[in-house]
N, C-alpha and C positions, 0 to 999 in steps of 0.2 A: 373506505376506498382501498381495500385492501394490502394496506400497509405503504401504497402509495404515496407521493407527496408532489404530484402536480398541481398546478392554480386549479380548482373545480371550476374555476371562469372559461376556463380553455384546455381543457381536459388532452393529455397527449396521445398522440392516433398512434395504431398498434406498429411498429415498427420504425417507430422515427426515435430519432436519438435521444427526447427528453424519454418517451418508454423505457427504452435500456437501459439511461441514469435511474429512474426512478426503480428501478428492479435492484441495480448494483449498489449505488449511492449507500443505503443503510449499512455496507459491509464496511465502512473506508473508517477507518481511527486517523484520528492524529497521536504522534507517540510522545511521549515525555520522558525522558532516560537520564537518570543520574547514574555517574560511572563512581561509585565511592570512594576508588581510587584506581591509578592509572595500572594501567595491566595489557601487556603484548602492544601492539602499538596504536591503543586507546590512549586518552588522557582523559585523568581525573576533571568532571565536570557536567553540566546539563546539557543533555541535545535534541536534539527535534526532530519528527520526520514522519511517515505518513506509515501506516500497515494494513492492510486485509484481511479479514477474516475468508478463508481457505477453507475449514469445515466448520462449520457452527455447533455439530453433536458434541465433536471431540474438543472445539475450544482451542481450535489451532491461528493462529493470523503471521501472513508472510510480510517480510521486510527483508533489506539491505543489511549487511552483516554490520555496515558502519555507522548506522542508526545506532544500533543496539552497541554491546559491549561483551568481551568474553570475558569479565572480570565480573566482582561483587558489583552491584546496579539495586535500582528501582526504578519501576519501570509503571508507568498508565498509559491506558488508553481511552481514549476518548472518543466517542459514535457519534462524529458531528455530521455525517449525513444524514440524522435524524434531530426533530424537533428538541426533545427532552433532552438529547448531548449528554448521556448518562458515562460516566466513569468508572472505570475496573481495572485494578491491578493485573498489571502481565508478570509471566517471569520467563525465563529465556530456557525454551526447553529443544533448543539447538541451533550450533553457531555454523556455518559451514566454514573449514578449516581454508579451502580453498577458493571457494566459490564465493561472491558476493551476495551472500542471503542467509535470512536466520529464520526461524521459527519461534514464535513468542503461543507462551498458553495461557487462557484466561478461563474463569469461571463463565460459562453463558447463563448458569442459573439467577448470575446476579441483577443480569438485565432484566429491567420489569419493564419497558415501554418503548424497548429498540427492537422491532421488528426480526425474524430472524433470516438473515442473509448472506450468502456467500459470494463469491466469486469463484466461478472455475478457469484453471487453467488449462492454456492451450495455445503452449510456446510454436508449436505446429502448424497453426491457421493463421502466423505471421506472414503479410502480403508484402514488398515493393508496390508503396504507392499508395496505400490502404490508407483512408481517415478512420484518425483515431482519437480518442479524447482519455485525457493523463487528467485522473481524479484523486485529488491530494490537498496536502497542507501547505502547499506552496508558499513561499516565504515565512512563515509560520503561522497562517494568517485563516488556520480552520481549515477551513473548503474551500478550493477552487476549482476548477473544470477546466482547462485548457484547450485547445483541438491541436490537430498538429496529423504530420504525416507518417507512414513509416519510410523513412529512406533509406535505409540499409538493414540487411536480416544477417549478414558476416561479417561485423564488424570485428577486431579484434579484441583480446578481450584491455584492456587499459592497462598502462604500466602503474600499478600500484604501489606505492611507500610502505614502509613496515615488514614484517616480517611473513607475509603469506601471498604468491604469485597466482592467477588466474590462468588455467592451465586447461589444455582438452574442451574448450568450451568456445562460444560466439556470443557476441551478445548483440540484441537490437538498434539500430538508432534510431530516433524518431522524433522530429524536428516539432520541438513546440514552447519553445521560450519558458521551459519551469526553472525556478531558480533553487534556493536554497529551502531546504523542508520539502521537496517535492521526492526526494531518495524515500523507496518505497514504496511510490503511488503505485497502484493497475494502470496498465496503458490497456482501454479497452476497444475493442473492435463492435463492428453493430449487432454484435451476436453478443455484447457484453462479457467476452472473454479477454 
């Protein structure tokens, strides 16, 4: 089925939303982050939260700067948009000092039965009004699928705690009840971006 995972009872038509899950879905990890000790305005402890695989060659998957940690960590990820839910160590191979996001790098040679998938970016093709579906760990509970809308594309960026302000930036809002463990998801559009 070509690395697909819809019912073969009700196979999904080219262009409807389970299509697009079924192409993105394999990219989605859930993240597991030990912070070994507390460092800049992390605390020492386990967190949770969802990441993407962004190039699959190079072994790159994007998140939330507050998933992760700028300090000593261990970090997995989990491919629970696939059957097998295979496991591979990440390690943080950039924090953005400013910005809300990091970059985690894994081995892909170590997946033997997760399909290879990415997601592409394309902060640009964000609409007012646009349905969307936020694919994540949601309350930390694996996979979940949300729908939800875009309601704002200039939002400001959030008064942040700690020692690093969000600066020169906008960020999305998009109405879809995710709770905790959802920091990280793709918010995708039906072009699965």
């Amino acid at each position: 089925n070509n690395g697909r995972y819809s019912n073969p009872q009700s196979p999904a038509q080219e262009g409807s939303w389970q299509a697009i899950l079924d192409q993105v879905v394999p990219a989605v990890v859930a993240l597991q982050v030990t912070a070994v000790r507390s460092f800049q305005d992390d605390c020492a402890g386990a967190h949770g939260g969802t990441g993407f695989v962004v190039d699959w060659d190079k072994g790159l998957m994007l998140t939330n700067r507050h998933v992760c940690t700028c300090g000593p960590e261990r970090t997995t990820a989990t491919f629970v948009g696939c059957p097998a839910m295979e496991e591979v160590s990440c390690s943080i191979a950039y924090v953005d000092p400013v910005h809300d996001f990091a970059i985690l790098k894994f081995d892909p040679e170590q997946l033997r039965q997760t399909p290879k998938a990415e997601i592409t970016l394309d902060p640009t093709g964000c609409r007012v009004g646009e349905e969307v579906r936020v694919v994540g760990n949601d309350s930390l509970e694996k996979l979940q699928i949300l729908s939800g809308t875009v309601a704002r594309i200039d939002r400001n960026p959030p008064d942040l705690a700690g020692d690093y302000h969000d600066e020169n930036t906008f960020y999305v809002l998009a109405s879809s009840g995710t709770r905790g463990g959802s920091s990280g998801s793709p918010v995708l559009n039906r072009q699965g971006r």
